[in-house]
C-alpha positions in Angstrom: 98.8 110.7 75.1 101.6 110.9 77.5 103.8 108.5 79.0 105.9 108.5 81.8 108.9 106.8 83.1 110.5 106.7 86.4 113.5 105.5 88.1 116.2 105.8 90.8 114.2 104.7 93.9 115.3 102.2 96.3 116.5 101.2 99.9 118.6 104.1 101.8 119.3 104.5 105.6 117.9 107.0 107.6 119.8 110.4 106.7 120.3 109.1 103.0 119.4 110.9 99.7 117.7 109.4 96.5 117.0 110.9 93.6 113.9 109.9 91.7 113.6 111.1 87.6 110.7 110.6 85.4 110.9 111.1 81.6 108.0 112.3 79.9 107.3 111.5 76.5 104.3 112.3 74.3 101.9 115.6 73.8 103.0 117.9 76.2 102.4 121.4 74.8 101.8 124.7 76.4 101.7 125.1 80.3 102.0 121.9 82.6 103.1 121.0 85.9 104.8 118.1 86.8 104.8 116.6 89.9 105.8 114.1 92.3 103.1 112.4 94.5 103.5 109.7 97.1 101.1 107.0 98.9 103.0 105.1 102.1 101.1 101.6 103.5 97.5 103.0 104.5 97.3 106.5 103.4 95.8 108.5 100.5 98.0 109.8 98.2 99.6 113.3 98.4 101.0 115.5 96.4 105.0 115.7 97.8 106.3 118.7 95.1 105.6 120.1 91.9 106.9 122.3 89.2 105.3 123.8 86.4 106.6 124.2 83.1 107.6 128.7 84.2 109.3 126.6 87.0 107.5 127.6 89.9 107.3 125.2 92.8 105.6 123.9 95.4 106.6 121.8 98.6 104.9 119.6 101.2 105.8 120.9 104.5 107.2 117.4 105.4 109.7 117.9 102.8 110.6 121.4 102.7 114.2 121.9 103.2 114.6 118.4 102.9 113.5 117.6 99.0 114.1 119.5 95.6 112.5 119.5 92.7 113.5 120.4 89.5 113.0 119.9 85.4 114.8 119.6 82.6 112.4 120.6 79.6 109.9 117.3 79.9 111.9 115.5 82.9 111.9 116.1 86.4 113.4 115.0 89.1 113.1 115.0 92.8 116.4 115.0 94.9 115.3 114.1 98.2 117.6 114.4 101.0 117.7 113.1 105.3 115.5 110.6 103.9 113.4 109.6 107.2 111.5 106.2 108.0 108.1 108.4 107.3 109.0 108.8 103.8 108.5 105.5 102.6 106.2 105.2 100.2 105.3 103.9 96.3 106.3 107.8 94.7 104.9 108.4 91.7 105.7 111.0 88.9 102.0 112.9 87.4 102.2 115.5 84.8 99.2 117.7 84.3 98.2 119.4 80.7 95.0 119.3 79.9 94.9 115.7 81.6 96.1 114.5 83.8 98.7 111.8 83.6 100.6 109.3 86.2 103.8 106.9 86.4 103.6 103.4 87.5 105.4 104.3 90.8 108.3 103.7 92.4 109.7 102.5 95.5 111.4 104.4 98.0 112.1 102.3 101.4 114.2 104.3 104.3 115.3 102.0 107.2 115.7 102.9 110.3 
């Protein structure tokens, strides 16, 4: 089993940065990504970035230039940058082994 924790989001102006972490805790052996996904009022969820555990990435192209991801051993983090009203959403934090595994979400709201 893993579990997952998550922090840091919140309410932030348009232009503002946040930065969301999410500790993993649990059997996490061998190669994994981790990942942060996001689902805004009426939409599917979609995958926003992810890193796997040789630290390759992956961006939406709403966010690239915009976001970075990044891990430290089992936690990663997503430092998102000129936050936009089009990226509120619940985030949540999903690792992958050979299961896979989700936060219970966080809130990011960006006024405008």
């Amino acid at each position: 089993q893993v579990q997952l924790v998550e922090s840091g989001g919140g309410l932030v102006q348009t232009g503002g940065s946040l930065r969301l972490s999410c500790a993993a805790s649990g059997r996490i052996f061998g190669f994994n990504v981790m990942g942060w996904y996001r689902q805004g009022p009426g939409t599917q969820r979609e995958l926003v970035a992810a890193i796997t555990s040789s630290g390759t990435t992956s961006y939406a192209d709403s966010v690239k230039g915009r976001f970075t991801i990044s891990r430290d051993k089992n936690t990663v983090y997503l430092q998102m940058n000129s936050l936009k009203p089009e990226d509120t959403a619940v985030y949540y934090c999903n690792v992958r082994t050979t299961s896979g595994y989700w936060g219970q979400g966080t809130q990011v709201t960006v006024s405008s």
